[in-house]
SEZA-209200 format. One record per residue (C-alpha): residue in three letters; x, y, z negated. Coordinates in steps of 0.02 Angstrom, whole numbers, padded with zeros to 5 digits. Example, Ala and Ser with C-alpha at 12.3 -4.5 7.8 and 13.67 -1.06 7.14 Angstrom:
2
VEXNU, ala, 00615, -00225, -00390
VEXNU, ser, 00684, -00053, -00357
# end
This chain:
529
VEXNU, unk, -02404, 01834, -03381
VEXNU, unk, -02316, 02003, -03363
VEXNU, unk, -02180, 02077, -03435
VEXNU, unk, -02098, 02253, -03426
VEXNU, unk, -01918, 02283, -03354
VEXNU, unk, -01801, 02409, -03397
VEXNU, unk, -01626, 02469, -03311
VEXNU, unk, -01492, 02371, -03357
VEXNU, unk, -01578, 02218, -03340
VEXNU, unk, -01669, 02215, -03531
VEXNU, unk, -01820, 02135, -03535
VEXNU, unk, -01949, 02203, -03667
VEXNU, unk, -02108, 02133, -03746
VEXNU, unk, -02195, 02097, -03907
VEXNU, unk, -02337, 02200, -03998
VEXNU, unk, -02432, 02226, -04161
VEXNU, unk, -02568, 02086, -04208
VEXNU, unk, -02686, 02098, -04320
VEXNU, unk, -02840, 01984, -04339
VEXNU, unk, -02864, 01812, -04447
VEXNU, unk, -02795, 01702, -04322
VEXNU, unk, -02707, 01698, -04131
VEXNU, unk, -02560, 01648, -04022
VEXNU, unk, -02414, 01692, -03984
VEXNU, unk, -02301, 01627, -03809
VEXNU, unk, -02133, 01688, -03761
VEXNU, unk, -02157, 01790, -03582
VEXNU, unk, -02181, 01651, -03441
VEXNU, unk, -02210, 01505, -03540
VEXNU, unk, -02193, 01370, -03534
VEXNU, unk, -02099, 01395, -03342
VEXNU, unk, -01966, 01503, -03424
VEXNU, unk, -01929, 01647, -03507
VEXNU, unk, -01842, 01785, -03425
VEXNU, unk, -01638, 01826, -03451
VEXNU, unk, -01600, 01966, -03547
VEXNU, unk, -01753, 01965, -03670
VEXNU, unk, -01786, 02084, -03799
VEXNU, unk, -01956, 02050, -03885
VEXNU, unk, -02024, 02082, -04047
VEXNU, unk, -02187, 02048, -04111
VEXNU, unk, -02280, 02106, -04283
VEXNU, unk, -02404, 02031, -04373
VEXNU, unk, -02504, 02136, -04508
VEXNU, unk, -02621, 02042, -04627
VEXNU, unk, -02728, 02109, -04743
VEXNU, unk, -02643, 02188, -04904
VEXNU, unk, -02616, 02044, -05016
VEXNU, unk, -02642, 01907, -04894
VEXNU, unk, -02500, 01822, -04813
VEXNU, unk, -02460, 01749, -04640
VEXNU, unk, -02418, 01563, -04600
VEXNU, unk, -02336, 01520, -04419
VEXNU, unk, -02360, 01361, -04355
VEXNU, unk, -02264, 01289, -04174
VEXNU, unk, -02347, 01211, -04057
VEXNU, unk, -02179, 01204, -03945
VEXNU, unk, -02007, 01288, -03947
VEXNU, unk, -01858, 01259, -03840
VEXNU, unk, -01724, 01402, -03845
VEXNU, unk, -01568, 01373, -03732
VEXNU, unk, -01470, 01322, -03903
VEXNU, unk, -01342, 01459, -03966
VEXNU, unk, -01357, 01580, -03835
VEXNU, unk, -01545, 01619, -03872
VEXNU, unk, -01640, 01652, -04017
VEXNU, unk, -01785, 01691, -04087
VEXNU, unk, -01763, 01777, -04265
VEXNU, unk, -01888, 01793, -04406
VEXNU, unk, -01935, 01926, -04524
VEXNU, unk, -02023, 01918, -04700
VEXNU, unk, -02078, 02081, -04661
VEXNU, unk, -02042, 02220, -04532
VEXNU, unk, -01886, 02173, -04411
VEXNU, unk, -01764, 02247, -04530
VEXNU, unk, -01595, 02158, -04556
VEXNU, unk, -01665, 02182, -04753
VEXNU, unk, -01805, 02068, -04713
VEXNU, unk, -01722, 01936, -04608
VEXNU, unk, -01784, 01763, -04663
VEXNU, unk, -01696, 01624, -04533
VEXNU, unk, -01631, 01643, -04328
VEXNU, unk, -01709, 01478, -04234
VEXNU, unk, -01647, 01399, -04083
VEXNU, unk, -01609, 01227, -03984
VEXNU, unk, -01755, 01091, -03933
VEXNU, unk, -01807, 01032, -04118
VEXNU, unk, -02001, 01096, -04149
VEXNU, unk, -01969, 01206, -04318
VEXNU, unk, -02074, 01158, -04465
VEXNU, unk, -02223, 01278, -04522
VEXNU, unk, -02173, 01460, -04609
VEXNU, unk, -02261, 01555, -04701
VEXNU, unk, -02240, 01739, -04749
VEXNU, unk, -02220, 01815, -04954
VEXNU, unk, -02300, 01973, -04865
VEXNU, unk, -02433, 02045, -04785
VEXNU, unk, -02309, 02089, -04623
VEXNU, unk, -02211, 01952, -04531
VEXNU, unk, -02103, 01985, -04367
VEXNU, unk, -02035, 01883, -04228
VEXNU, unk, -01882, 01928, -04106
VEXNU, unk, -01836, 01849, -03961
VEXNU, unk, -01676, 01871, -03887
VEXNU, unk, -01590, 01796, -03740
VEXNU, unk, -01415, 01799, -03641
VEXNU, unk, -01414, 01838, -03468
VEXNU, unk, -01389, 01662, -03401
VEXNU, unk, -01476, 01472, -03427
VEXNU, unk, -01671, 01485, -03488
VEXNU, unk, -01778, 01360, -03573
VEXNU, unk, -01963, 01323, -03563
VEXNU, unk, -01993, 01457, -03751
VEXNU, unk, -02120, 01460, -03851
VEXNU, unk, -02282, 01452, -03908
VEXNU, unk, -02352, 01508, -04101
VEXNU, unk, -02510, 01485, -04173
VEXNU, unk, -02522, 01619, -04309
VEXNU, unk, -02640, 01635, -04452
VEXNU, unk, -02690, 01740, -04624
VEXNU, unk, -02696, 01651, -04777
VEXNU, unk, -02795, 01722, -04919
VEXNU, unk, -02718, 01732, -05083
VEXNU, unk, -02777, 01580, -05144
VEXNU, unk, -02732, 01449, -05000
VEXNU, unk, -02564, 01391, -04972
VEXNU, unk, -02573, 01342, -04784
VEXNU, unk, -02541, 01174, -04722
VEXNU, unk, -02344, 01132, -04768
VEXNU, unk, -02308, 01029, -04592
VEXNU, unk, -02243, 00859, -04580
VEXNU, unk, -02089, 00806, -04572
VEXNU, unk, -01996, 00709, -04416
VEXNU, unk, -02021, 00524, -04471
VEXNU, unk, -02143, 00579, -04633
VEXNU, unk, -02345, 00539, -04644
VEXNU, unk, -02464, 00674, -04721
VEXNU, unk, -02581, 00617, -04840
VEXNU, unk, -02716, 00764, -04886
VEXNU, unk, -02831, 00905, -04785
VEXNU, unk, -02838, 01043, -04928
VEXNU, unk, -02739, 01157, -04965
VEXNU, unk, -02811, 01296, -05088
VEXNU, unk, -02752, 01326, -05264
VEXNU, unk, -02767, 01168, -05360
VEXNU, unk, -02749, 01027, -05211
VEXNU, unk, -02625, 00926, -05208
VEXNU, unk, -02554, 00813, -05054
VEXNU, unk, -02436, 00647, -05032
VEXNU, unk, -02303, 00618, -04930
VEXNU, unk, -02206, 00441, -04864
VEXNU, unk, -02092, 00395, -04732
VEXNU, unk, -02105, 00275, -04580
VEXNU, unk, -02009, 00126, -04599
VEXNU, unk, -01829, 00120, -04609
VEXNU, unk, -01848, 00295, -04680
VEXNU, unk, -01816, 00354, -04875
VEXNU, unk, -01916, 00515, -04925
VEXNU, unk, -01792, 00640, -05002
VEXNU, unk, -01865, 00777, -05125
VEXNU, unk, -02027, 00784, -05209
VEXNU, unk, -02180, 00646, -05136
VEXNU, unk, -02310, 00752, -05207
VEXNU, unk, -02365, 00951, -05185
VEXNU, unk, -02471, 01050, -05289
VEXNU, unk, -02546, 01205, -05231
VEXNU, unk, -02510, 01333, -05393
VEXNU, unk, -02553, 01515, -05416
VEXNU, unk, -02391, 01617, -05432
VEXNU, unk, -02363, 01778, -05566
VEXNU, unk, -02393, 01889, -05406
VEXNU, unk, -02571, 01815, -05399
VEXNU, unk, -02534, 01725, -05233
VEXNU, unk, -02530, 01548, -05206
VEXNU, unk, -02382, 01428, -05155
VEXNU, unk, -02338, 01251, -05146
VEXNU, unk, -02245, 01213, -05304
VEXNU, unk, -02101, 01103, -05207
VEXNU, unk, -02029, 01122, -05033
VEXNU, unk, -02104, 00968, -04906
VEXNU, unk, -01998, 00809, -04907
VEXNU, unk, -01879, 00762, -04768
VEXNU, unk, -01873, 00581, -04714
VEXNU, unk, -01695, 00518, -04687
VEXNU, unk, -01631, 00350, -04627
VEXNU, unk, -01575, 00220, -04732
VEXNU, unk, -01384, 00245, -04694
VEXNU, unk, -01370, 00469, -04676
VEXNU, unk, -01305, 00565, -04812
VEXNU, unk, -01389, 00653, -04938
VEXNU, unk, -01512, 00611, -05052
VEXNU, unk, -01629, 00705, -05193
VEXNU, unk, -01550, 00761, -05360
VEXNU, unk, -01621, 00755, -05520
VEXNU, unk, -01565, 00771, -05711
VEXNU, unk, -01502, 00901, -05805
VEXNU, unk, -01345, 00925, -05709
VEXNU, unk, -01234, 00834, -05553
VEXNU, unk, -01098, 00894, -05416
VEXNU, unk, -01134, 00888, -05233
VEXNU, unk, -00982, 00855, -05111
VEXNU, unk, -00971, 00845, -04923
VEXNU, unk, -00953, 00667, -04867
VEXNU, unk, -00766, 00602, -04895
VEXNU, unk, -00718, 00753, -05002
VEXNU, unk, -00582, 00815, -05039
VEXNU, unk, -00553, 00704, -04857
VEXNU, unk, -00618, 00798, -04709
VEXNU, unk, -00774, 00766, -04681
VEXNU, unk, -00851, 00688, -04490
VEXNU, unk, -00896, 00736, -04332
VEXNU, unk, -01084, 00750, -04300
VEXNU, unk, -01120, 00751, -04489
VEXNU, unk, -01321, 00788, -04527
VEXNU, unk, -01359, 00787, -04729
VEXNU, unk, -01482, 00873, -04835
VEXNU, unk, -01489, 00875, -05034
VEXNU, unk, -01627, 00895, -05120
VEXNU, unk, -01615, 00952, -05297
VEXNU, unk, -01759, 00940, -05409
VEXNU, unk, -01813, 01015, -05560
VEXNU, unk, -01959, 01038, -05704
VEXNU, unk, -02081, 01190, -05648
VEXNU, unk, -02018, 01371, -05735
VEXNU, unk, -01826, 01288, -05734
VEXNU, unk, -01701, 01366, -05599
VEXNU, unk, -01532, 01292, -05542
VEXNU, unk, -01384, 01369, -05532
VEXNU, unk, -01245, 01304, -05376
VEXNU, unk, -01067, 01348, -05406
VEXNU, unk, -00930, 01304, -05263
VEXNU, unk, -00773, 01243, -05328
VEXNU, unk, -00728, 01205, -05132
VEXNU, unk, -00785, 01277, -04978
VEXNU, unk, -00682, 01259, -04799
VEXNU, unk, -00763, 01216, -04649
VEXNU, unk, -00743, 01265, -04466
VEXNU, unk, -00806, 01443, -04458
VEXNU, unk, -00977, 01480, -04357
VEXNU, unk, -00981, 01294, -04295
VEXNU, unk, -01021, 01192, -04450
VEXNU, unk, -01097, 01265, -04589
VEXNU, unk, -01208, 01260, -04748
VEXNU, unk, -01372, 01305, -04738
VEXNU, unk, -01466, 01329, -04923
VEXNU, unk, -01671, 01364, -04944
VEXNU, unk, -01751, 01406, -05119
VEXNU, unk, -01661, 01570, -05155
VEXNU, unk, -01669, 01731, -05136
VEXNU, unk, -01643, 01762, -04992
VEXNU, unk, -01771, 01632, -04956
VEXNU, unk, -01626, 01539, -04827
VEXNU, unk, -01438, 01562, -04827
VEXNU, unk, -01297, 01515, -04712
VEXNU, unk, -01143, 01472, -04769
VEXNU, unk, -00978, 01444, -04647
VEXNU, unk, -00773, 01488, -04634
VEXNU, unk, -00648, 01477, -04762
VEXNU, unk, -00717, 01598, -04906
VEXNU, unk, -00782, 01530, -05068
VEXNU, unk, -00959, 01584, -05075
VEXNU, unk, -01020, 01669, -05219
VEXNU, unk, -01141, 01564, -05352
VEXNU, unk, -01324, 01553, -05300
VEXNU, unk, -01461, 01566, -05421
VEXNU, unk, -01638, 01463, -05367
VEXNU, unk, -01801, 01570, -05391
VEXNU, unk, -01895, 01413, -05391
VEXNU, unk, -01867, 01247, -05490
VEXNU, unk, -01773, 01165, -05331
VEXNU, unk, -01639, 01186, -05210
VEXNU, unk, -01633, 01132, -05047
VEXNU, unk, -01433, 01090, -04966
VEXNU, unk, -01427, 01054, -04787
VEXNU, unk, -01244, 01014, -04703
VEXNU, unk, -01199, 01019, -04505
VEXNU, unk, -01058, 00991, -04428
VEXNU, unk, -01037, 00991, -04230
VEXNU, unk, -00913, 00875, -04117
VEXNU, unk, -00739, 00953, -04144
VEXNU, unk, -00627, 01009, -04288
VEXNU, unk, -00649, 00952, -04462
VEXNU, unk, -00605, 01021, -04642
VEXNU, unk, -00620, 00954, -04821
VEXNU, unk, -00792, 01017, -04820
VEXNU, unk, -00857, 01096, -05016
VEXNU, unk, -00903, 01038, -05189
VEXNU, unk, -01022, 01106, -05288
VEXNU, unk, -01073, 01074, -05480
VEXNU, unk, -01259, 01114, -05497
VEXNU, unk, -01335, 01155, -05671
VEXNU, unk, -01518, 01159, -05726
VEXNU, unk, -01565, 01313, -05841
VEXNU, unk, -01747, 01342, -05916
VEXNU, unk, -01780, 01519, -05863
VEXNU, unk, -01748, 01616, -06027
VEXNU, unk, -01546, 01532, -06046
VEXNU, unk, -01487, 01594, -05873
VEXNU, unk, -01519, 01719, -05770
VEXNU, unk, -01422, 01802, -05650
VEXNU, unk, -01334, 01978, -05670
VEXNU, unk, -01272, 02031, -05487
VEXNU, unk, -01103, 01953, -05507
VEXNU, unk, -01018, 01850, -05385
VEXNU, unk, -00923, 01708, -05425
VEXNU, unk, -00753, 01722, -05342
VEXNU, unk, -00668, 01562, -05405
VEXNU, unk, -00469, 01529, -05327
VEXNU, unk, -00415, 01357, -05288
VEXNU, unk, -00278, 01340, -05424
VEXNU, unk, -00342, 01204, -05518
VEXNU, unk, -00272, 01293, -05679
VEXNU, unk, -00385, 01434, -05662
VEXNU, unk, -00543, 01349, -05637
VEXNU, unk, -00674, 01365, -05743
VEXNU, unk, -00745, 01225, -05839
VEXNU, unk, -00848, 01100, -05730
VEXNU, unk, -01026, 01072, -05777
VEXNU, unk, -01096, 00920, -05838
VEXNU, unk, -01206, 00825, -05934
VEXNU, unk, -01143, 00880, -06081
VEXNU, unk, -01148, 01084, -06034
VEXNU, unk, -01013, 01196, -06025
VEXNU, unk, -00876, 01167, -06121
VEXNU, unk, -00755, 01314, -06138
VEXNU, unk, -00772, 01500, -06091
VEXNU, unk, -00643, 01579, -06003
VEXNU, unk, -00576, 01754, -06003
VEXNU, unk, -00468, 01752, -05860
VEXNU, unk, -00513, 01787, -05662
VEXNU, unk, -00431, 01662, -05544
VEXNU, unk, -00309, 01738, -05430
VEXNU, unk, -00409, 01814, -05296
VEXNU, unk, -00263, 01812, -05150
VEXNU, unk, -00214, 01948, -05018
VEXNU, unk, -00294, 01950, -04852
VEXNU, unk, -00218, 01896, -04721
VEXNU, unk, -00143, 02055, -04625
VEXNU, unk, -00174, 02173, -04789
VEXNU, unk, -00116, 02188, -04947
VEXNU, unk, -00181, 02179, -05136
VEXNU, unk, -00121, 02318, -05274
VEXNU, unk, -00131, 02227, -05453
VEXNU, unk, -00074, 02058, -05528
VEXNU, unk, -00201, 02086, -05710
VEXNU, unk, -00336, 01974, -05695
VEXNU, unk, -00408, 01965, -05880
VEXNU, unk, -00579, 02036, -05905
VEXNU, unk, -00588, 02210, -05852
VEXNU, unk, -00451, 02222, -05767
VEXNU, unk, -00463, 02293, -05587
VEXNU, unk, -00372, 02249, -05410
VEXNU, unk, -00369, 02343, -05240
VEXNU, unk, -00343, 02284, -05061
VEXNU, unk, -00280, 02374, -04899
VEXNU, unk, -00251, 02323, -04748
VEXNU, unk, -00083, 02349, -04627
VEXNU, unk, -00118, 02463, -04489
VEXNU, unk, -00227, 02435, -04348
VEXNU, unk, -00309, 02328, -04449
VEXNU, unk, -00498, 02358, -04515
VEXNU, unk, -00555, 02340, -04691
VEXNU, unk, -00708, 02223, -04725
VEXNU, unk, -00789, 02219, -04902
VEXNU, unk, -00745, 02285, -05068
VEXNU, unk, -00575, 02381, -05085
VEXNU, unk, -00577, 02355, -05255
VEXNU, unk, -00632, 02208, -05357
VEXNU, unk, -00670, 02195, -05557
VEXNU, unk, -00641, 02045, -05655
VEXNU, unk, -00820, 02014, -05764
VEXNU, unk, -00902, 01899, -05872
VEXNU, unk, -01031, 01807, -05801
VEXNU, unk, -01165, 01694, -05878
VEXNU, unk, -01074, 01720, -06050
VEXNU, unk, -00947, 01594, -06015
VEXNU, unk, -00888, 01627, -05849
VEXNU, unk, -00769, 01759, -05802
VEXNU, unk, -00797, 01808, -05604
VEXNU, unk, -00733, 01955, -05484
VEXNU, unk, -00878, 02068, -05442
VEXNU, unk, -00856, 02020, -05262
VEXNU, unk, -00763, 01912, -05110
VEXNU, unk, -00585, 01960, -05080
VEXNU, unk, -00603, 02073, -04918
VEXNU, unk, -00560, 02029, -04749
VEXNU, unk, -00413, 02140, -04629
VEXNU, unk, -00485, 02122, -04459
VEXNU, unk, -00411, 02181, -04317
VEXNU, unk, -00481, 02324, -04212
VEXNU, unk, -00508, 02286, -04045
VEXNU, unk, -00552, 02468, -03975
VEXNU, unk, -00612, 02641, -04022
VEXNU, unk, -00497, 02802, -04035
VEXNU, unk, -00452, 02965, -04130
VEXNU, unk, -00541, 03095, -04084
VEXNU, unk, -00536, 03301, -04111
VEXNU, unk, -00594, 03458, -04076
VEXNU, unk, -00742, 03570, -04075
VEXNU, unk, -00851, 03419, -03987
VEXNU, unk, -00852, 03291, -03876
VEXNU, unk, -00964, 03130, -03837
VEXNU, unk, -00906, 02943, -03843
VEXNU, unk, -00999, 02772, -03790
VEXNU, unk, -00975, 02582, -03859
VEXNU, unk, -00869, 02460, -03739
VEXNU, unk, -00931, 02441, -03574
VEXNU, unk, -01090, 02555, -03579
VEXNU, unk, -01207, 02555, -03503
VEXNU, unk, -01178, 02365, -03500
VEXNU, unk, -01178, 02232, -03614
VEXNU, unk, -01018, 02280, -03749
VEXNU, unk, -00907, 02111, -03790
VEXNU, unk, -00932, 02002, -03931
VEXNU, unk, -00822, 01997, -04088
VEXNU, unk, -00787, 02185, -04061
VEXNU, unk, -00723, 02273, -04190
VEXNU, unk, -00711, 02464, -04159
VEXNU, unk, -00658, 02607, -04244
VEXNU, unk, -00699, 02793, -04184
VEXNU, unk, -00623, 02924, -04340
VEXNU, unk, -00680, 03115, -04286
VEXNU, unk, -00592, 03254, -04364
VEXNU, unk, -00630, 03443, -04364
VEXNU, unk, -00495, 03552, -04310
VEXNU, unk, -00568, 03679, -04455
VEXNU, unk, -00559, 03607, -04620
VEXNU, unk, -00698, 03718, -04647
VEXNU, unk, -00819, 03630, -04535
VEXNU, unk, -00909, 03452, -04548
VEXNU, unk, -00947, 03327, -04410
VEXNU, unk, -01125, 03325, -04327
VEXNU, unk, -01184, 03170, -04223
VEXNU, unk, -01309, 03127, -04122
VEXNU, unk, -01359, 02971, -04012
VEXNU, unk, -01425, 02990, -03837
VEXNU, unk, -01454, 02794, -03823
VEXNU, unk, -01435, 02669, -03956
VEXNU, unk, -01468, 02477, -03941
VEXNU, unk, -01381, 02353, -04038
VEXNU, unk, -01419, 02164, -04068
VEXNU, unk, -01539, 02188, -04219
VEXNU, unk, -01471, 02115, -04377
VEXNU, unk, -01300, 02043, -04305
VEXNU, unk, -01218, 02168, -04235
VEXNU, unk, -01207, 02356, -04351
VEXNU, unk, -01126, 02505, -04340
VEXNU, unk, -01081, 02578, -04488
VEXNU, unk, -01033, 02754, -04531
VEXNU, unk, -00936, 02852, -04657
VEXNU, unk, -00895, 02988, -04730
VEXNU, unk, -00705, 03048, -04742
VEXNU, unk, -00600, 02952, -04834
VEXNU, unk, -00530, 02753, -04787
VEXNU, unk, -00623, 02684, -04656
VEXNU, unk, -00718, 02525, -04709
VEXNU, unk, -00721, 02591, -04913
VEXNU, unk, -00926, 02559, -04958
VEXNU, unk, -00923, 02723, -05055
VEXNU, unk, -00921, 02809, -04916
VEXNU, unk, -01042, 02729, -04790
VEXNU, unk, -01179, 02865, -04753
VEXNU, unk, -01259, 02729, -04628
VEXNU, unk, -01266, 02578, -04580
VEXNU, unk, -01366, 02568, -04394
VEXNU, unk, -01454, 02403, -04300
VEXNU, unk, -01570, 02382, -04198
VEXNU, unk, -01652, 02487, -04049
VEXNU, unk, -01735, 02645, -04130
VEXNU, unk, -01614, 02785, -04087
VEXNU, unk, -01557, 02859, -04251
VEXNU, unk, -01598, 03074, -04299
VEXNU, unk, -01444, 03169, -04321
VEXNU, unk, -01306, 03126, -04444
VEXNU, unk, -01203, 03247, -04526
VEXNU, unk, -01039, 03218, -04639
VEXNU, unk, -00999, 03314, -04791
VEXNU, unk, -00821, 03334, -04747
VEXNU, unk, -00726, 03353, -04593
VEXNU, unk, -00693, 03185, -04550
VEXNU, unk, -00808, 03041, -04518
VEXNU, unk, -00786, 02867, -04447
VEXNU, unk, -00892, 02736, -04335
VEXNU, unk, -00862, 02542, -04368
VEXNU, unk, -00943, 02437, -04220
VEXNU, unk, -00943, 02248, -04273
VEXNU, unk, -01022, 02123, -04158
VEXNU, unk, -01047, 01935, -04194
VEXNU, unk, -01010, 01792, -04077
VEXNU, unk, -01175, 01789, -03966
VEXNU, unk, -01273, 01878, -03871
VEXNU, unk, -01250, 02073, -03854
VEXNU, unk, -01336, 02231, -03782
VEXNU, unk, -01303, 02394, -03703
VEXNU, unk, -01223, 02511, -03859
VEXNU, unk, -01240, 02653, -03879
VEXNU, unk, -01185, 02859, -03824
VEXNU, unk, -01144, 02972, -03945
VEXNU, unk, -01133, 03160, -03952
VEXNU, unk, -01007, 03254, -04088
VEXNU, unk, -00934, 03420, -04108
VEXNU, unk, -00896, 03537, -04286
VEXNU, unk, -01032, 03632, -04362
VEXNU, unk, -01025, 03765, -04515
VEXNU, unk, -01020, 03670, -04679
VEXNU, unk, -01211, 03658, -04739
VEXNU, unk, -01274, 03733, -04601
VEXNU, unk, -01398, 03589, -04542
VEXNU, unk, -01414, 03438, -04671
VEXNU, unk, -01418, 03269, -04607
VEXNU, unk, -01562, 03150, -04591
VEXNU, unk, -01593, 02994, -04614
VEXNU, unk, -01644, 02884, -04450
VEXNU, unk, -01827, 02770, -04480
VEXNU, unk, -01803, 02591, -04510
VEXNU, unk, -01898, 02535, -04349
VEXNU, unk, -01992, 02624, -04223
VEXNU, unk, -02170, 02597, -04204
VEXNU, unk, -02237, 02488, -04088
VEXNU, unk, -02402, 02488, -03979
VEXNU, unk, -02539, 02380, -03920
VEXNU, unk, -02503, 02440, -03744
VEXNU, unk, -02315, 02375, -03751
VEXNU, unk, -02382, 02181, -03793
VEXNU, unk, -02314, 02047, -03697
VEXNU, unk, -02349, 01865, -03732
VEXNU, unk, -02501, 01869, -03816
VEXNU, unk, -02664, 01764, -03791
VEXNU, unk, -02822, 01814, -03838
# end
């Protein structure tokens, strides 16, 4: 197997695949795969046909390396779930006719990898769902109209739904019409819901909740309903135990930290919860009412539920018997810590701002508006920001000058968060860029760019970079314009090196950088015929 090797001690691989079937192995499997791997690999069906993965093995040195999936082209936009550890991953299958795989790895301890067995599914199949650990399989079709059984070993309960159907979907394509069935053990938490409406808690709540804690909810409901999930409660240790939630959109979400989530809307009649907690710290954990809706009574208008932990402002819990009173008031949505919030209205339509003390960063909305939601709740239009503090970058001036992320042209830290503000000595001028190298962990770590004005304020992002395609030129429309580097807790790259200097007001206009660049046959890695 061979692999190519770049300075700096970045391995590359991957490819474009096209064809009905094939596989796919990490580089050097199964004796290793090397440090410092950066591989991505796209599969193109035919239009209208999707793609179904299916492992044949997997072991990822767990939380250091990772191997990322894409409903689509590797675009944060299209990111679908990030795998890793020793457990063999159940079967995925695409809602597209592109699906992408990204392996990364630290520069330290290997595993054994990978190995994929890809495959196109026309439009009327549903590929085979996979069996769960402990579960037993009972059919060999699966095309439009078959339908398959599960059970469990013994000592085992089934949680969610024993039978599938294959059903054709309004986009003409075919998908099972519940997910597959987990078998748990007689004494683990969790369980499947059904009926009308119910709360899920984390085990002891409002105690904290255990060590080592493994539990997955199923709730079920009639086909063409959708459920609704509201979080009254949400603290858990940030990053190490978290809330993971499949049958929305985005198809799988991650929940962690201190931050009530907003409320989460199925696109399917079920919702899948699944709760982990590791071997150290412990919180109260969440609690979330769930309601069932047929699909004409609710559907969702963009809000997010922002609900405060003052009992007195809490909207009315749902229950069997529905909702019970509508509220006009907003809960109080705090400060952050190391900022500040400007208003103390929070009826409907009233409006609040945040800020944050200095040498601090802004994260999220600076301003917030209290809404009705649902026609009974009333919700801020997003979280409370965060104020987080920045870590490096500078102020920088004059006719030009050229900058590089942390440590370039070697691996920049993790949980950086830099700020680089360039200002024209002539008000009369506007800020060019441009990037001589750019390589950022794809999806985790960004750099964002703006426009003038208060650095972190979303109206005036002009860009918001990932990835390894080096971006065209950027140009501001005034003469200031700022760089926010955030990087997550894992694995990192090289950065980036960037060029600026002043340029005559519309005398070059900007453009915008391609989402990802293309990749060829002759740059495959990994692949078996």
């Amino acid at each position: 197997m061979l692999y190519m090797t770049l300075a700096r001690f970045i391995y590359t691989c991957g490819g474009t695949l096209k064809g009905l079937n094939g596989t796919i192995e990490s580089p050097g499997f199964p004796y290793g795969y090397p440090n410092g791997a950066n591989c991505t690999w796209v599969i193109i069906a035919e239009e209208r046909n999707r793609i179904q993965i299916v492992f044949q093995s997997f072991a990822l040195e767990e939380e250091y390396d990772y191997l990322s999936l894409y409903d689509g082209h590797p675009h944060p936009t299209n990111f679908r779930t990030r795998l890793t550890g020793f457990h063999l991953p159940p079967p995925v299958t695409s809602t597209k006719s592109v699906f992408s795989l990204r392996l990364t790895s630290d520069f330290a301890v290997s595993a054994h990898g990978f190995k994929v067995y890809y495959e196109e599914l026309q439009s009327s199949s549903c590929g085979n769902p996979g069996v769960p650990p402990k579960g037993v399989l009972y059919g060999t079709r699966f095309d439009v109209g078959d339908k398959i059984r599960y059970s469990c070993v013994t000592g085992y309960i089934l949680d969610g739904h024993p039978q599938l159907t294959c059903i054709a979907n309004s986009v003409n394509t075919a998908s099972w019409d519940f997910p597959v069935p987990i078998c748990r053990a007689e004494d683990a938490c969790g369980g499947t819901m059904r009926g009308s409406s119910g709360i899920i808690s984390s085990p002891s709540f409002p105690n904290e909740y255990h060590n080592n804690a493994d539990c997955t909810w199923t709730i079920v409901a009639e086909p063409g309903d959708t459920i609704s999930l509201i979080f009254t409660d949400f603290q858990m240790e940030e990053k190490y135990d978290y809330l993971e939630i499949e049958g929305s959109e985005p198809p799988t979400i991650w929940l962690s930290g201190m931050n009530i989530p907003p409320p989460i809307i199925s696109n399917k009649n079920w919702l899948r919860l699944h709760f982990v907690t590791d071997s150290n710290h412990r919180y109260r954990g969440f609690s979330a009412p769930y309601q069932v809706k047929k699909a004409i009574d609710f559907k969702s208008r963009g809000f997010k539920l922002f609900p405060g932990k003052d009992n007195s402002n809490k909207f009315s819990i749902l229950n069997e018997g529905g909702i019970k009173t509508a509220s006009n008031l907003c809960p109080d949505p705090g400060e952050p810590e190391n900022g500040k919030r400007v208003g103390s209205d929070f009826s409907l339509g009233s409006t609040v701002q945040f800020s944050c003390d200095e040498d601090y960063v802004l994260q999220g909305a600076k301003s917030i508006t209290c809404q009705r939601i649902a026609e009974v709740f009333a919700a801020w239009s997003d979280h409370r920001p965060v104020c987080k503090v920045k870590t490096c970058g500078s102020n920088l001036q004059g006719p030009s000058g050229t900058f590089t992320s942390p440590n370039f042209p070697f691996q920049y830290d993790s949980n950086a968060q830099c700020v680089w503000v360039i200002t024209a000595v002539n008000t009369n001028k506007v800020i060019q860029i441009n990037f001589e190298e750019f390589d950022l962990e794809i999806g985790y770590d960004t750099l964002t760019i703006g426009d003038g004005g208060e650095v972190g304020d979303p109206r005036t992002v002009l860009q918001v970079l990932t990835g390894s395609f080096v971006p065209d030129l950027i140009v501001s429309m005034s003469s200031q314009m700022w760089l926010h580097l955030q990087t997550d807790e894992s694995v990192g790259s090289v950065g980036f090196k960037v060029n600026y200097k002043g340029i005559p007001k519309f005398s070059i206009a900007g453009k915008l950088p391609e989402i990802a660049p293309p990749l060829t046959a002759h740059s495959i890695c990994g692949i078996v015929p």
